[in-house]
C-alpha positions in Angstrom: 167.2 102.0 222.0 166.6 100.2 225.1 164.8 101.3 228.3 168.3 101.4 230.3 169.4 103.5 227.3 166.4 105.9 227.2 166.3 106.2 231.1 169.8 107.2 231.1 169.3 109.7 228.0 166.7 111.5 230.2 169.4 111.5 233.0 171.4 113.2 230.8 169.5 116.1 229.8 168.0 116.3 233.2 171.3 116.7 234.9 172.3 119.4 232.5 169.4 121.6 232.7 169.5 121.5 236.2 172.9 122.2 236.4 172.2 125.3 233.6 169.7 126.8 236.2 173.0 127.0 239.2 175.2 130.3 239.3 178.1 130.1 241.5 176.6 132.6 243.6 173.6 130.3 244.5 175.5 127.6 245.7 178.1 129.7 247.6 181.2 129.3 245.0 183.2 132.4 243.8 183.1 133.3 240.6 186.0 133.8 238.3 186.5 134.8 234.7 183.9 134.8 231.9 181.8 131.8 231.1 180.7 130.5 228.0 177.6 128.8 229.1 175.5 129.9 231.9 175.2 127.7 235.1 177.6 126.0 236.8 180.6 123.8 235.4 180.9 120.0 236.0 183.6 120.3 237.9 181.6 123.0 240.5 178.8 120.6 241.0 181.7 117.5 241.3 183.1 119.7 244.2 179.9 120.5 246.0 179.0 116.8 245.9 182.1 115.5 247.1 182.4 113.1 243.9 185.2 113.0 241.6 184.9 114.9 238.4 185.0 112.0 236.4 182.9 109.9 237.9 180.1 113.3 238.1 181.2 113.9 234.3 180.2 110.0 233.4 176.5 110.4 235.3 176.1 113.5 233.4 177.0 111.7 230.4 174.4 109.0 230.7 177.2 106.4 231.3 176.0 102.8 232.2 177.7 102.9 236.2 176.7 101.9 239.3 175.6 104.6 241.3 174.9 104.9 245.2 171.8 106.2 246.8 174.4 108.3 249.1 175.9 109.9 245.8 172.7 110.6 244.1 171.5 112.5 247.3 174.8 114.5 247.6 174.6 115.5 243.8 170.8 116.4 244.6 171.9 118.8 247.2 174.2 120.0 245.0 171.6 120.7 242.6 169.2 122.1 244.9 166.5 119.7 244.3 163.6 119.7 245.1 161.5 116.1 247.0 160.1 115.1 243.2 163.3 116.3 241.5 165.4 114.0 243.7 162.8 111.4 243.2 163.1 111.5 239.5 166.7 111.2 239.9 166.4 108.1 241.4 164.0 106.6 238.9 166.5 107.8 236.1 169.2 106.4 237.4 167.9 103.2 237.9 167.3 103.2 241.5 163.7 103.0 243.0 162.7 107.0 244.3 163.8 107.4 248.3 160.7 107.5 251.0 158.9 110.6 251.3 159.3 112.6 254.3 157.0 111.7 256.5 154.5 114.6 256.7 153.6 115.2 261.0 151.7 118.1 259.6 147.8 117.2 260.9 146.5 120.2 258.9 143.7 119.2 256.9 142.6 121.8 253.8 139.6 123.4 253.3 139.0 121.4 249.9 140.1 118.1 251.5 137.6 118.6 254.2 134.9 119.8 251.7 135.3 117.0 249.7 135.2 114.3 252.8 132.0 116.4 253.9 130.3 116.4 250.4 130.5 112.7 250.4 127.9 111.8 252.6 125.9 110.0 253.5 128.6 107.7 251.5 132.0 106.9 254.0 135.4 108.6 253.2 138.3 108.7 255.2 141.5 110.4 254.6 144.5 108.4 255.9 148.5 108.8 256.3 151.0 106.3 254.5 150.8 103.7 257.5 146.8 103.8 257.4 145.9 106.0 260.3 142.9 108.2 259.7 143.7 111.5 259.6 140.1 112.6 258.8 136.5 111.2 258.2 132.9 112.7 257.3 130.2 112.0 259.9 128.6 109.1 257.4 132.4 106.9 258.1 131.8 107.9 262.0 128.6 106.1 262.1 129.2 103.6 259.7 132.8 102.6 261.1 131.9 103.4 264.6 135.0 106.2 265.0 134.3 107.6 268.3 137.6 109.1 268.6 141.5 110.0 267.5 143.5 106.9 266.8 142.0 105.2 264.7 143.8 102.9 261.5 142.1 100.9 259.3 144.3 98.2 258.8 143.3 97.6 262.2 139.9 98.2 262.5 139.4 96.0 259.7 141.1 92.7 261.6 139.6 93.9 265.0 136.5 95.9 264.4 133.0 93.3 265.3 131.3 94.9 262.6 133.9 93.7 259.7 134.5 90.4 261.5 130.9 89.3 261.7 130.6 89.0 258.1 132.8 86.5 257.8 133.1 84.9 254.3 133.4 88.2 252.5 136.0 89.0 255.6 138.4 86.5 255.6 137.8 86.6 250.9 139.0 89.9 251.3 141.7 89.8 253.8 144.6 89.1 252.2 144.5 91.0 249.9 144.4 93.9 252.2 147.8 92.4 254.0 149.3 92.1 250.4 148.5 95.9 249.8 150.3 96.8 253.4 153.2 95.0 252.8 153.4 96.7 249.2 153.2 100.1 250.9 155.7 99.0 253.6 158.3 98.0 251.5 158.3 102.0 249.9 160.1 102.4 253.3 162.1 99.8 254.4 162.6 100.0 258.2 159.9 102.5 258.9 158.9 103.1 262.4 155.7 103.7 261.6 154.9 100.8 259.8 156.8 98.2 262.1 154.3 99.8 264.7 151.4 99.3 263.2 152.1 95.8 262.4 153.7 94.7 265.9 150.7 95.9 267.3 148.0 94.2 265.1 149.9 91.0 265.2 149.4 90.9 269.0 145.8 91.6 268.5 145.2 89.6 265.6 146.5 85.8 265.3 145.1 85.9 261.6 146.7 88.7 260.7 149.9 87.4 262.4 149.3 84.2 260.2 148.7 86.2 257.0 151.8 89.0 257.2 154.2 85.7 257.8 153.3 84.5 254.0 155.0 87.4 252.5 152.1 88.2 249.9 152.3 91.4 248.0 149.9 93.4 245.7 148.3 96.6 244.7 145.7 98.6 246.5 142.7 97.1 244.4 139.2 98.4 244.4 138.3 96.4 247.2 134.7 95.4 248.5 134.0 96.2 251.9 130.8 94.8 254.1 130.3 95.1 257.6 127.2 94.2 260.1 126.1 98.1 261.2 124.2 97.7 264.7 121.4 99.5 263.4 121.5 99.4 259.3 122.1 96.1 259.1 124.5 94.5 256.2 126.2 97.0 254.2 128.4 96.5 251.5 130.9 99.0 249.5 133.0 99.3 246.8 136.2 101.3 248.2 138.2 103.3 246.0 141.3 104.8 247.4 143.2 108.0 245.6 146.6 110.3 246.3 145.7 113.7 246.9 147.8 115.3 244.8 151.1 117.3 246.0 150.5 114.4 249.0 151.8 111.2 247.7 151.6 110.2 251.6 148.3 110.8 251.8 145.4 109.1 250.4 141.2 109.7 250.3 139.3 106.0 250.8 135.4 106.7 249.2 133.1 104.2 250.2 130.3 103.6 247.5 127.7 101.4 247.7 127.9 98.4 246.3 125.5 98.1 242.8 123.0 95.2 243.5 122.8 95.5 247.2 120.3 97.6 249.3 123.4 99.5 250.9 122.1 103.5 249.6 118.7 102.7 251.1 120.1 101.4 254.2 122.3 104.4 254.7 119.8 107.0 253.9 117.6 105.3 256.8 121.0 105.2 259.0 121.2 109.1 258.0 117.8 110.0 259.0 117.7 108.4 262.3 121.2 109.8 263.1 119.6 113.3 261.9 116.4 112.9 263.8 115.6 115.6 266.5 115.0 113.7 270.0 111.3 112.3 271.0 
């Protein structure tokens, strides 16, 4: 069998089980006469979707039709769904998975926070889907020079002296990280947040301008980073970034130093200083 065919197999026994899992008394429908089967009937979930019973019956049967985002998230609420079940709907019915609500929340847990702080003297920085820091360790506040709130590192990597004065590694490295932004942009088409963040940078930033307008597009890699610190010197990092997981919008940048470099010593001098009591 094909990968159409197994996709829609899954659909299949997806939709049932969840469907199984429904009383009528969940969902607000009166119930009449004895059933067979537990859950809810075709027709039930047909009615609370506002979609023909055919058509609902053919989904349910793995059929190959064409199938709306508008439908799929009317038969989700019908389910009762949760954000990943309606996700994996998508993907099984062919369509890619909807934008995550975007999560305002600026709570920050305890582990997340522990983690960022038991990462120093190394960087990490916790950032939203549109790159905006959300938190940092004290090692990424002196390294990146974050004085403040506000901070995204899309743009502090095209406007930030310390990234632009070393330029060969910059500009090697630079579009890549566009190509990565516009891969994460295009999970949500029309975004505020993004089209925010890029309006912005473009008016600050004629080479980012000049490298959005070619329309590259690639995966977050391991990227290397190097920057001229005031007071370290050259540093240079290999930056891994991760999904915390149950937070597919957010994501934990760790900043390593890079193997063959004198990076760890210059940090652990840039620690000490920072740590030393006042003469």
């Amino acid at each position: 069998m094909d990968t159409a065919g197994r996709r829609r197999d899954h659909l299949r026994e997806f939709l049932r089980d969840r469907r199984s899992r429904l009383t009528p008394d969940q969902v607000g429908l009166p119930t009449a006469g004895r059933r067979r089967t537990p859950g809810l009937r075709r027709e039930e979930v047909a009615v609370l979707a506002g979609v023909g019973v055919s058509w609902y019956t053919w989904l349910e049967q793995g059929r190959d039709i064409t199938v709306s985002t508008d439908v799929l998230d009317a038969v989700a609420a019908a389910l009762q769904l949760t954000a990943p079940e309606r996700a994996h709907l998508y993907v099984l019915a062919g369509l890619n998975p909807p934008c995550p609500a975007v999560d305002s929340g600026s709570d920050i847990t305890v582990e997340t926070r522990n983690l960022l702080d038991a990462w120093n003297p190394r960087p990490a920085v916790l950032r939203d889907r549109y790159w905006n820091v959300l938190a940092h360790n004290d090692s990424a506040r002196a390294v990146f020079g974050y004085d403040g709130p506000g901070h995204n590192c899309l743009v502090t990597y095209f406007t930030n002296p310390r990234y632009l004065a070393m330029s060969q590694t910059w500009s090697e490295a630079a579009p890549a990280v566009v190509a990565a932004y516009r891969a994460d942009s295009a999970l949500c088409p029309g975004d505020p947040g993004f089209d925010s963040v890029i309006t912005e940078l473009a008016s600050r930033s004629p080479e980012f301008a000049r490298l959005w307008s070619r329309h590259d597009v690639g995966p977050a890699q391991q990227a290397v980073n190097a920057l001229e610190h005031p007071e370290a010197g050259a540093l240079h990092f290999d930056a891994t970034t991760l999904t915390l997981a149950g937070h597919s919008d957010r994501h934990l940048v760790l900043y390593n130093p890079r193997a063959g470099t004198d990076t760890a010593a210059r940090l652990d001098q840039l620690h000490r200083l920072r740590l030393a009591p006042p003469a």
